[in-house]
SENU-375908 format. One line per field, with one value per residue (C-alpha): x negated, y, z; residue number from 1. Coordinates in nm, 4 decimals. Example, Ala and Ser with C-alpha at 12.3 -4.5 7.8 and 13.67 -1.06 7.14 Angstrom:
BEGIN
east = (-1.2300	-1.3670) $
north = (-0.4500	-0.1060) $
up = (0.7800	0.7140) $
num = (1	2) $
//
This chain:
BEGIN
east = (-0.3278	-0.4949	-0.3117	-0.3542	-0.3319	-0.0257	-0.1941	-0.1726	-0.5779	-0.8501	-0.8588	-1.0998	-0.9960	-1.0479	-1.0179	-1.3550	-1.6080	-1.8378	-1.7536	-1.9896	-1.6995	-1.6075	-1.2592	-0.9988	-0.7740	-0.4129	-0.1132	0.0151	-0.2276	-0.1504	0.2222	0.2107	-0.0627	0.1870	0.4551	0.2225	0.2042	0.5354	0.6313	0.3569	0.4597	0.8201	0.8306	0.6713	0.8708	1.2007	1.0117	0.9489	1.3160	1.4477	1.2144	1.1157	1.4803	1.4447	1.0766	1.1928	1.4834	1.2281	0.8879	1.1356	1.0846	0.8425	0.6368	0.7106	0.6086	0.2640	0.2489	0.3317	0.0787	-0.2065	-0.0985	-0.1597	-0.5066	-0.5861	-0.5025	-0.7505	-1.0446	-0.9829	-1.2115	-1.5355	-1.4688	-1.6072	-1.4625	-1.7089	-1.3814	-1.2929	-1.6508	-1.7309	-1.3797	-1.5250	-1.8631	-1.8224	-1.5378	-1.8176	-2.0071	-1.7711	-1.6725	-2.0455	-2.0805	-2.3799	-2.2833	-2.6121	-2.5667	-2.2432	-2.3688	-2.6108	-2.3282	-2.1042	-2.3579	-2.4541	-2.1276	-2.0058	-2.3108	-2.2895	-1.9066	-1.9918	-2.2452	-1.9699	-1.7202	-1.9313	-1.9878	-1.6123	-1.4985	-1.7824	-1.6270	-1.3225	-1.3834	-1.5727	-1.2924	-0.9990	-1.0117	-0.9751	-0.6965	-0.4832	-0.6053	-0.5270	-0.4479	-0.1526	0.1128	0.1412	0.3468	0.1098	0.2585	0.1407	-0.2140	-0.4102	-0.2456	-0.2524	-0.6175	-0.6759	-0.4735	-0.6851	-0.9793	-0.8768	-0.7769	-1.1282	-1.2737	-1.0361	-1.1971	-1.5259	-1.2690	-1.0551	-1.3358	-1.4857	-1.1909	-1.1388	-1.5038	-1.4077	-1.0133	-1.1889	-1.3902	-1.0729	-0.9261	-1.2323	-1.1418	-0.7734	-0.6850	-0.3736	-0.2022	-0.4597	-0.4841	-0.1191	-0.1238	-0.3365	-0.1442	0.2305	0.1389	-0.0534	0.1250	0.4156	0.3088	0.2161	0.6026	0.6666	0.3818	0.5124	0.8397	0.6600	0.4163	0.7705	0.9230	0.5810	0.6147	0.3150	0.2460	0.1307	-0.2505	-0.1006	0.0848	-0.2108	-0.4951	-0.2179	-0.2116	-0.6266	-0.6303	-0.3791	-0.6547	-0.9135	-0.7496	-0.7025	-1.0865	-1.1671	-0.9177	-1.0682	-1.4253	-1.3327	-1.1699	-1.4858	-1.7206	-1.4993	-1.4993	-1.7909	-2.0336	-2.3411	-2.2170	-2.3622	-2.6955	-2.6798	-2.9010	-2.8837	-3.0585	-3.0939	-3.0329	-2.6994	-2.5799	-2.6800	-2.4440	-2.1843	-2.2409	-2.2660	-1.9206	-1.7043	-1.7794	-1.5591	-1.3132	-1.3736	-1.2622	-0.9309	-0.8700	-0.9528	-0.7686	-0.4141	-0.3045	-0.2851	-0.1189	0.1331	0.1972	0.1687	0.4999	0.6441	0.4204	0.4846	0.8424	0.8457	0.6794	0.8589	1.2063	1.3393	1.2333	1.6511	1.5284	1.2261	1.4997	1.6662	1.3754	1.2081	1.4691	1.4906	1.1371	1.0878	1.3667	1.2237	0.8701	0.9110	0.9223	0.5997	0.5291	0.6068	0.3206	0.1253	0.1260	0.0171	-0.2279	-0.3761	-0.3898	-0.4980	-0.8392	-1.0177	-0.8883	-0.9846	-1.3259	-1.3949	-1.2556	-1.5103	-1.7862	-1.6869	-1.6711	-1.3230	-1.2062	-0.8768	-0.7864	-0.8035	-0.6144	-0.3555	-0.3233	-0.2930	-0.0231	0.2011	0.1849	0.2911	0.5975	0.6690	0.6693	0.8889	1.1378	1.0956	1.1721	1.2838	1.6771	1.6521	1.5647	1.8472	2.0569	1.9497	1.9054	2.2819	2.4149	2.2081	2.5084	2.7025	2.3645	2.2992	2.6727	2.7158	2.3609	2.3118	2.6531	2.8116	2.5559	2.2327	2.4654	2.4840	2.1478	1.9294	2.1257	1.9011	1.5834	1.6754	1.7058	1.3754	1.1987	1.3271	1.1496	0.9099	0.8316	0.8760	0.6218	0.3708	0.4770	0.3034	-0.0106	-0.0912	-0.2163	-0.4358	-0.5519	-0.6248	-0.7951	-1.0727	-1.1493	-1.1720	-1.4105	-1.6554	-1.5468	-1.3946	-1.5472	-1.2801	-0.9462	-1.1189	-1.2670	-0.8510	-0.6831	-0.9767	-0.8502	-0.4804	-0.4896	-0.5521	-0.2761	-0.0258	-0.0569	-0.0060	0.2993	0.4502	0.3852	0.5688	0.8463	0.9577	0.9625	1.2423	1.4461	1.3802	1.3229	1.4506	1.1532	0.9204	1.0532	0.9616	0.7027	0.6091	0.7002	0.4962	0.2008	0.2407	0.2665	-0.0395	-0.1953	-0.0504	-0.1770	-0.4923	-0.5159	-0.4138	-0.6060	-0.9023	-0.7985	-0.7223	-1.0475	-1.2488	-1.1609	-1.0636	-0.6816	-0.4553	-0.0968	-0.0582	-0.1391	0.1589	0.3867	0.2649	0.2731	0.6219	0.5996	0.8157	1.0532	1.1089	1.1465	1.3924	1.5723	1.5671	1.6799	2.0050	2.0490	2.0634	2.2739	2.5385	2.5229	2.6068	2.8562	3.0188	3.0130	3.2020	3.4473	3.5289	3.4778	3.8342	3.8186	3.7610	3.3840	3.4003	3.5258	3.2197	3.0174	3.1123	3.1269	2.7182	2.6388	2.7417	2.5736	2.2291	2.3142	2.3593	2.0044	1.8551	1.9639	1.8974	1.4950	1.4937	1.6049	1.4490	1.1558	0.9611	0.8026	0.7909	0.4335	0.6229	0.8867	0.6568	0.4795	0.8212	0.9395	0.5966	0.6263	0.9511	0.9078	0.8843	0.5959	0.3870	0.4605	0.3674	0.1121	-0.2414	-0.4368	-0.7477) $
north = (2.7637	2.4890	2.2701	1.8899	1.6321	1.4854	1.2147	0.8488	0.9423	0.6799	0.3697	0.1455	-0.1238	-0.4546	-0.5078	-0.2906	-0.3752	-0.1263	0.1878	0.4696	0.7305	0.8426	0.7335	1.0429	1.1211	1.2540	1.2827	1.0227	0.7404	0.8366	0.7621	0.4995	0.3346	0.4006	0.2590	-0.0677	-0.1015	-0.0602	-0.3500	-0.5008	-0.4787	-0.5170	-0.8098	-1.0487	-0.8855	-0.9436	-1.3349	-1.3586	-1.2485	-1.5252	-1.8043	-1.7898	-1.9416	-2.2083	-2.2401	-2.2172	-2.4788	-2.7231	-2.6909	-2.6756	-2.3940	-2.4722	-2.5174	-2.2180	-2.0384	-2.2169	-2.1463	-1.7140	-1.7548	-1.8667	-1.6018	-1.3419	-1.4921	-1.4808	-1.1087	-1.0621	-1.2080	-0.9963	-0.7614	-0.9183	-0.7525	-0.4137	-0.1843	-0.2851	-0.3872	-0.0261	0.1153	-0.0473	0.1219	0.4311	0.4218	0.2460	0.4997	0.7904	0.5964	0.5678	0.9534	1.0367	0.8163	0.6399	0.3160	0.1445	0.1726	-0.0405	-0.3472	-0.2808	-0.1158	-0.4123	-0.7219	-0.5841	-0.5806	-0.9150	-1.1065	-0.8714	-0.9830	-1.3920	-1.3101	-1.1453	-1.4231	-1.7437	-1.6000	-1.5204	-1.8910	-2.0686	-1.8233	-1.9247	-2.2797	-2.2625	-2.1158	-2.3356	-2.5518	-2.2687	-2.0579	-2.4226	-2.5545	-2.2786	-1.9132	-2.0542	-2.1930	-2.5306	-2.7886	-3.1034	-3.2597	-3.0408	-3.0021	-3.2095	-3.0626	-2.6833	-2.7648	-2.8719	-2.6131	-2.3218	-2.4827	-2.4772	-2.1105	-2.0475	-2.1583	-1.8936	-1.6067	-1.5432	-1.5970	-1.3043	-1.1081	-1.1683	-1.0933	-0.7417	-0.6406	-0.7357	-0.5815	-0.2587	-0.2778	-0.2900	0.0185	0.2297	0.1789	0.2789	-0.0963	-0.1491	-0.3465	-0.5935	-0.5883	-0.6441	-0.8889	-1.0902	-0.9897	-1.0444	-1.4100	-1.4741	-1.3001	-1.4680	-1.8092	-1.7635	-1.7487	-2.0283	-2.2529	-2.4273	-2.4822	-2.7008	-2.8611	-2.9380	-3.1153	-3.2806	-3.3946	-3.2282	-3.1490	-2.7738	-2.8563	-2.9278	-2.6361	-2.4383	-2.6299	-2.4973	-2.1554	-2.1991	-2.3056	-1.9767	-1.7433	-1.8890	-1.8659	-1.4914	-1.4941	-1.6488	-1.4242	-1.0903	-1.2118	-1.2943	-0.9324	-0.7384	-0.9501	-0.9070	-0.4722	-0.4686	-0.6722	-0.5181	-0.7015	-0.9986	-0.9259	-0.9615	-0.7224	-0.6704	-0.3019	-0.2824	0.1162	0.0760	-0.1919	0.0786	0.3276	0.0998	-0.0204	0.3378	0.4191	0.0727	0.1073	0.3745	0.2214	-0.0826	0.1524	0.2664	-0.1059	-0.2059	0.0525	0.0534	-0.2584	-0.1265	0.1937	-0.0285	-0.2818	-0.1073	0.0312	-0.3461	-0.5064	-0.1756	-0.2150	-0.6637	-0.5375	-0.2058	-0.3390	-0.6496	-0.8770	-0.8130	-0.4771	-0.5450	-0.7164	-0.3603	-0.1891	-0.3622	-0.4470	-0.0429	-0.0024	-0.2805	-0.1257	0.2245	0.1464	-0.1079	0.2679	0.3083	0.1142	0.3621	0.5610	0.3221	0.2547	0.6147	0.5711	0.2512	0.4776	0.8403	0.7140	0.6092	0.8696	1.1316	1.0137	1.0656	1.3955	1.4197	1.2986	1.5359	1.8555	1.9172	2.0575	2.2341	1.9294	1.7539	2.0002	2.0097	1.6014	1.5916	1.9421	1.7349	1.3745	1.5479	1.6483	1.3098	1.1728	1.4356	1.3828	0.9651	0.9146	1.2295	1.1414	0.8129	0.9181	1.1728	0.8596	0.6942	0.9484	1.0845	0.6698	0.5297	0.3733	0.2963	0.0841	-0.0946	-0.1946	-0.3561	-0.5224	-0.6024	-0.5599	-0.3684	-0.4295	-0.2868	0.0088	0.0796	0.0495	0.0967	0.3841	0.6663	0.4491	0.4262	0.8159	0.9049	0.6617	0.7680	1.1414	1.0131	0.7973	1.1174	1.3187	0.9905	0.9390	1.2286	1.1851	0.9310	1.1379	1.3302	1.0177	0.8959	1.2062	1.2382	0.8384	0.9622	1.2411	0.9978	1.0948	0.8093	0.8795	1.1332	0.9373	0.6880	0.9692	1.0811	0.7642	0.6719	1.0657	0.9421	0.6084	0.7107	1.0154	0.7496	0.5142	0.8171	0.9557	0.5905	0.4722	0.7706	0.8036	0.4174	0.4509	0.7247	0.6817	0.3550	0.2399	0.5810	0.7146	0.4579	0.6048	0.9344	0.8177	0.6724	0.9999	1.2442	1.0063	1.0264	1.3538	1.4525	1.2194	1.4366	1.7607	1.6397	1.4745	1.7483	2.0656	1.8261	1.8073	2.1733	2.2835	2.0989	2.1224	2.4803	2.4001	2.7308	2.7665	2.9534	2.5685	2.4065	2.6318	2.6553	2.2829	2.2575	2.1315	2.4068	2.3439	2.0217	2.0693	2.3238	2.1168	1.8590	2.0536	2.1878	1.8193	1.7282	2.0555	1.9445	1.5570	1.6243	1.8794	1.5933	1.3952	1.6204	1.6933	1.3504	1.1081	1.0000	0.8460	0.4990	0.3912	0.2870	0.6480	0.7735	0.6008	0.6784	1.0372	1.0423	0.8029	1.1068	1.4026	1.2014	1.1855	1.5709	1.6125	1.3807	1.6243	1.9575	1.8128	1.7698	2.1064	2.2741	2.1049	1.9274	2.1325	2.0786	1.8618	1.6331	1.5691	1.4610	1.2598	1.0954	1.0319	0.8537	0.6397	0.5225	0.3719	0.0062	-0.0741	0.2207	-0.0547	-0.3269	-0.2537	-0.0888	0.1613	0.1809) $
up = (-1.3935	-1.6434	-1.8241	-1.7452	-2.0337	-2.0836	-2.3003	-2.1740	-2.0882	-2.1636	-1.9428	-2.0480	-2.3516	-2.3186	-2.6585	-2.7106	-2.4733	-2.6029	-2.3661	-2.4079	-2.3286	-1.9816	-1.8449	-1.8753	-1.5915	-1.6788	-1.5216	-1.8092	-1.7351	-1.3363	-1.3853	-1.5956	-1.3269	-1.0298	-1.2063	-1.2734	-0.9039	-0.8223	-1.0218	-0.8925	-0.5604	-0.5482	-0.7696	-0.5454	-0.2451	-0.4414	-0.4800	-0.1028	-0.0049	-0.2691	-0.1404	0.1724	0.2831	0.1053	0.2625	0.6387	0.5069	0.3769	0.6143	0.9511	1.1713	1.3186	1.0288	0.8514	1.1884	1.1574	0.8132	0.8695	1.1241	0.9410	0.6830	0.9883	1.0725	0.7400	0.6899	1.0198	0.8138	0.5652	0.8062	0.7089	0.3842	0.5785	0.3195	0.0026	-0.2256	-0.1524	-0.1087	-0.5004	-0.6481	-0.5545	-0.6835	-0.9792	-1.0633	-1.0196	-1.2468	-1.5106	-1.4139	-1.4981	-1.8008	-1.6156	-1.7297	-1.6461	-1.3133	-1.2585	-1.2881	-0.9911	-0.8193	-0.8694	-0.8056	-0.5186	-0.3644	-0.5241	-0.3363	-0.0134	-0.0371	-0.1157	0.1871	0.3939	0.2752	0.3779	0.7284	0.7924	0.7062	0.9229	1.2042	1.0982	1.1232	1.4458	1.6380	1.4654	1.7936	2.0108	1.8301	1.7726	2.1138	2.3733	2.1746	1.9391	2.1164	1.8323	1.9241	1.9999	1.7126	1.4568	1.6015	1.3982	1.0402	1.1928	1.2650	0.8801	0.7397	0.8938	0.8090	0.3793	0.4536	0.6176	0.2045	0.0891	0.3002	0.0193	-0.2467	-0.1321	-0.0660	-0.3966	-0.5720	-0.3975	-0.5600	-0.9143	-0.8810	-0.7264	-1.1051	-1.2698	-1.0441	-1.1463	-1.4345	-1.4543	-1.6015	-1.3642	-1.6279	-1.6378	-1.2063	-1.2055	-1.4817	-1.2319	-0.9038	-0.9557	-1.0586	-0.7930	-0.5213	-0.6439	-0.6241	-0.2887	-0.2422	-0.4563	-0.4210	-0.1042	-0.2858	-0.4885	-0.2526	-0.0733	-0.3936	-0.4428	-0.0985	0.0240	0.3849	0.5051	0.4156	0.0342	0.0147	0.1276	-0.0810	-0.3714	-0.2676	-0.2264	-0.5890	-0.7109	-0.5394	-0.7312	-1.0488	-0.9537	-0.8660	-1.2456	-1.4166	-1.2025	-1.2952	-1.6829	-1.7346	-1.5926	-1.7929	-2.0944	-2.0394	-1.9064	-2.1065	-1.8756	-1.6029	-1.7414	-1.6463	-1.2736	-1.0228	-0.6660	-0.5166	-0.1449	-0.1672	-0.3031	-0.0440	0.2200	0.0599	0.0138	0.3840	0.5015	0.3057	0.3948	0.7219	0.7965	0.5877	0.7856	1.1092	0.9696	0.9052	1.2590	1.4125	1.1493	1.3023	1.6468	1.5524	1.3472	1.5963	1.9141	1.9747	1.9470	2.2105	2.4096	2.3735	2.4918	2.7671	2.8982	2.7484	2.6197	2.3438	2.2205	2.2265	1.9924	1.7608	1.7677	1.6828	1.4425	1.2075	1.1463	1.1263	0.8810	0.6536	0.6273	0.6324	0.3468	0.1583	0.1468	-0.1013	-0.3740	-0.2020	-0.1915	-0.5299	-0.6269	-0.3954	-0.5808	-0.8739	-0.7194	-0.5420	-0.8438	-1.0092	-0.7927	-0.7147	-1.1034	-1.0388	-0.7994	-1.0003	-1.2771	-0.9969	-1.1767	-0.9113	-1.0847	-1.2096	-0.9011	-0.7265	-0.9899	-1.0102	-0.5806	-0.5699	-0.8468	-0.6809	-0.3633	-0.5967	-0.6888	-0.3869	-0.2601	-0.5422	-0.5376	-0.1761	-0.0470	-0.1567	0.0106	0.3398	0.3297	0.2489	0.4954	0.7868	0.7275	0.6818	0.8989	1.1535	0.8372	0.7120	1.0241	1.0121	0.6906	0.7251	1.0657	1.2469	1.5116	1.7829	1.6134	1.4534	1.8388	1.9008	1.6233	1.4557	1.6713	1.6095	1.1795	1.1580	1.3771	1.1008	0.8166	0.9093	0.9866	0.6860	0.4344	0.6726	0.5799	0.2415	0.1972	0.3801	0.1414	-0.0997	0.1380	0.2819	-0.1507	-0.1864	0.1382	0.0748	-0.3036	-0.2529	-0.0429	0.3299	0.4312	0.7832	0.8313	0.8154	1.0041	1.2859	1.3175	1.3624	1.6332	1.7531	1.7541	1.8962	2.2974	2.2313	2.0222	2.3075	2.6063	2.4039	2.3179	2.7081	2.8253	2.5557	2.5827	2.9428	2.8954	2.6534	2.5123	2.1659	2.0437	2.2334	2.0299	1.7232	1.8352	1.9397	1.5733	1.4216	1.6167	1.5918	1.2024	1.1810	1.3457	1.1034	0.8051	0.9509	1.0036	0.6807	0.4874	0.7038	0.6017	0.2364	0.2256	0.3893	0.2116	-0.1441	-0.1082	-0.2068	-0.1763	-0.0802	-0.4498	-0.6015	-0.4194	-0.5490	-0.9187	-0.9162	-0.8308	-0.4492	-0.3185	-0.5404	-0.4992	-0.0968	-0.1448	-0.3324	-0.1171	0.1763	-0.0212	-0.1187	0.2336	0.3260	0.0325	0.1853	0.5230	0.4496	0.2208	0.4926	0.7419	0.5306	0.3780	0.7155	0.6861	0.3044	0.2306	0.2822	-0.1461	-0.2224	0.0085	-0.1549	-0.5057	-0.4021	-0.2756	-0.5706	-0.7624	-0.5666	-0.6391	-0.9700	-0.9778	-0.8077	-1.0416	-1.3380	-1.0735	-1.0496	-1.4085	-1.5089	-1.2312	-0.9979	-1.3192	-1.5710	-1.9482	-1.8473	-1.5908	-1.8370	-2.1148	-1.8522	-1.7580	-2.0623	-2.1915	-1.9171	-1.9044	-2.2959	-2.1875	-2.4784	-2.2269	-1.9245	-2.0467	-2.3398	-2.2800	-2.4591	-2.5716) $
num = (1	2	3	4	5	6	7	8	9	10	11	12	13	14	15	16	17	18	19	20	21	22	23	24	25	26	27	28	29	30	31	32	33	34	35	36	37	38	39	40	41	42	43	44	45	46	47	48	49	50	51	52	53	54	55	56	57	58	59	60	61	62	63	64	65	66	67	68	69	70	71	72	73	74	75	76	77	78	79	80	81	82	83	84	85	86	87	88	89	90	91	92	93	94	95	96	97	98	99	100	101	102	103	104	105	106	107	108	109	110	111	112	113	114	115	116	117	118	119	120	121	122	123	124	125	126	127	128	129	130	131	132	133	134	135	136	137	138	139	140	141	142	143	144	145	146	147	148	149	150	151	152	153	154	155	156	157	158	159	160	161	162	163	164	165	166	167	168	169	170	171	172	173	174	175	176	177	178	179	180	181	182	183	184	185	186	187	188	189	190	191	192	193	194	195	196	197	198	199	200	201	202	203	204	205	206	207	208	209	210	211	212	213	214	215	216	217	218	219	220	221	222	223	224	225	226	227	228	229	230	231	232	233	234	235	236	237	238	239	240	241	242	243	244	245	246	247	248	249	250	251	252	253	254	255	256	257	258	259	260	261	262	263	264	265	266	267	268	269	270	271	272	273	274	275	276	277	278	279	280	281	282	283	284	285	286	287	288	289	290	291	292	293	294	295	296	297	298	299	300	301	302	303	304	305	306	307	308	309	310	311	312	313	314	315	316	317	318	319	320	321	322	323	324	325	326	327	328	329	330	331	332	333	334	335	336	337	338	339	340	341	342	343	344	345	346	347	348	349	350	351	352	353	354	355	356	357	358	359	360	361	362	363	364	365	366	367	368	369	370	371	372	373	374	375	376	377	378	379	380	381	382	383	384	385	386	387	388	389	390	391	392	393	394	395	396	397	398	399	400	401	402	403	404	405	406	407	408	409	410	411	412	413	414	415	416	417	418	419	420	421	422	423	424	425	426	427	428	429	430	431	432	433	434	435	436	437	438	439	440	441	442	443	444	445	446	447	448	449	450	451	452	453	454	455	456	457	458	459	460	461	462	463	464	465	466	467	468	469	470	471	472	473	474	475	476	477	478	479	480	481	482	483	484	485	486	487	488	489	490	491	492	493	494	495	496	497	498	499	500	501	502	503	504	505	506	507	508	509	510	511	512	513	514	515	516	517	518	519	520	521	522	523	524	525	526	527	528	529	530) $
//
């Protein structure tokens, strides 16, 4: 097996502009990336959780509900992006793979004025149907008609901003500068939290608040824009080719499928359930759901970091490496959330009690342990999923969820009907696990994986050690049901402590240790290398 680097590799400096080298994927730069986005994601969700009381207290209700809803129609228009933020992080990461540095300033014109394009047309169809959404689809109080109706129309100007911005952050992913993408990101997705805090003590109405939020974007915009400029000095010279907009067409629009049909596999099983059920029993349901799923966003931040890294791969036809990079970030995610969704599967009644109360420990305990399977079985997929949009066929994730969505809603119809939202859990679960084996019989075909790299990479260790973690917790459990909940606690606290120390002697190599180590320095965080 070859070695993989365990330097920080080579993401482009800002500091020299001049680039002639080609970026250098290692499984340093990959960790250091992923841990970048993890911060960068659960810092404004820690800001949300803080805020957003104080947000319902000040806007009223109904307000707030106005508000969250023209954050949901705005996530909708995100569509008219039609996968080129996505479609230019992949080919201007080939680029940079290849060393063809001339040609990323074609690549990423032609998707910036596609996206302004893209961006203008989505906020006059924004604007156009404003009447009609506040009017008849909405159910807005008449009171808060005319400043609903003004507050969609400043969230129609941010539509080309947000598109914009995705093309010049997708430069920044090519180029493995996460520090600077998160530098950006955490400050502006925070002050989307804490933005109509102060419109409220500026005694702003919801139009303020969201012509401040407007303004944060564009600052985001101008700092995206400023940072490519500044490592990318090319980009100065602006050009436009009508052969590259088709392949970034042909490739974002099956990225622009998966993002159609997501939603409805997300959302599904809770309009299924308000109709089959109860809405209390959506309440039951969802408040599980939300708690496990909010998981993924420690795979989600690999993922941020493994597509541009792997469609270098690609461009290099470093296959090994590539294989190597996907075997071990499998590992990781195995070891990262694979302890708490033990936790959580064998605690789940004991976790709905102390945060929800007796009633959803009754009925959401089933529900909590279904998810929680099923979000380590699509944990994983993520990095399958990374990998296929990586490589350039995007048209296959797309092709399975469009595969899964009539058999998702035939298993979830029938499964609710029976036994309830258990059976949506289920339900959930099988849905994402045909996802993962189609994913990954893809990835495996395709690239030529083996078995044999799995298990030199670690991944069979780490699942063994996961299931004698999970043997050792539930025996624990059996045997020590009649302590005090604190002693229980202290005693589990201390098992995962043991398998932290079992994975480090055992599932991670002398490479993953070096990795881990590197990363962990906080000057690694929060500094960048040239």
């Amino acid at each position: 097996m070859s070695e993989i680097s365990v330097d920080e590799g080579s993401p482009i400096s800002i500091e020299n502009p001049k680039y002639a080298e080609k970026v250098q994927i290692s499984g340093g730069l990959i960790a250091r990336n992923t841990l970048l986005n993890l911060i960068g994601q659960a810092l404004p969700l820690l800001m949300a959780v803080i805020a957003i009381p104080f947000v319902v207290q000040g806007l009223g209700t109904e307000r707030f509900g106005l508000l969250t809803m023209a954050w949901v129609v705005m996530g909708y228009f995100t569509i008219f992006d039609l996968g080129l933020g996505r479609a230019t992080t992949k080919y201007t990461a080939e680029a940079m793979g290849n060393g063809a540095v001339d040609e990323i300033p074609q690549i990423v014109w032609t998707a910036v004025t596609v996206q302004l394009i893209l961006g203008l047309l989505g906020a006059c169809v924004l604007i156009g149907i404003t009447d009609l959404l506040v009017g008849s689809v909405l159910n807005i109080p008449p009171g808060l008609l005319g400043e609903a109706r003004n507050t969609f129309h400043l969230l129609a100007l941010s539509v080309p901003v947000v598109l914009v911005s995705s093309s010049f952050s997708g430069v920044l992913e090519a180029a493995q500068r996460f520090d600077l993408i998160n530098s950006v990101r955490i400050p502006s997705s925070t002050l989307t939290y804490l933005l109509p805090l102060v419109g409220l003590i500026m005694g702003f109405g919801l139009p303020g608040i969201v012509s401040l939020i407007l303004l944060a974007r564009i600052g985001a915009l101008i700092a995206f824009a400023v940072m490519c400029l500044r490592i990318i000095p090319g980009l100065r010279e602006r050009s436009f080719s009508f052969n590259l907009f088709t392949d970034l067409f042909t490739y974002g629009g099956w990225v622009t499928v998966t993002s159609i049909v997501s939603p409805i596999l997300v959302y599904f099983d809770r309009l299924l359930i308000g109709s089959l059920l109860t809405i209390a029993a959506v309440a039951y349901y969802a408040a599980p759901y939300e708690a496990v799923t909010r998981l993924s966003i420690i795979s989600a931040s690999l993922t941020m970091t493994l597509f541009p890294a792997f469609s270098i791969l690609e461009a290099t036809n470093d296959r090994q490496k590539l294989g190597n990079i996907f075997a071990r970030s499998l590992k990781f995610i195995l070891l990262a959330i694979g302890p708490i969704i033990i936790v959580i599967g064998l605690f789940a009644k004991e976790i709905m009690q102390l945060w929800l109360g007796t009633d959803f420990a009754v009925e959401s305990t089933v529900v909590m342990q279904v998810l929680a399977f099923g979000m380590l079985i699509n944990s994983l997929a993520y990095a399958p999923f990374a990998l296929l949009q990586g490589i350039g066929r995007p048209d296959l994730p797309a092709k399975f969820h469009l595969i899964e969505l009539p058999v998702y809603i035939g298993i979830a119809w029938i499964l609710v009907g029976k036994f309830g939202i258990a059976g949506a859990a289920g339900a959930w679960t099988l849905r994402v696990a045909l996802d993962a084996l189609l994913l990954f019989a893809a990835t495996f075909k395709l690239c030529g994986f083996s078995r044999r790299l799995m298990s030199e990479n670690g991944s069979d260790r780490a699942v063994s050690g996961l299931v004698m973690l999970a043997g050792i917790t539930y025996g624990l459990m059996a045997f020590s049901y009649l302590l005090p909940q604190p002693v229980q606690f202290l005693l589990v606290v201390g098992l995962l402590v043991s398998f932290v120390f079992f994975a480090w002697i055992y599932v991670l190599d002398n490479l993953d240790r070096v990795v881990v180590l590197k990363v962990l320095k906080l000057n690694r965080v929060f500094g960048s290398k040239s």
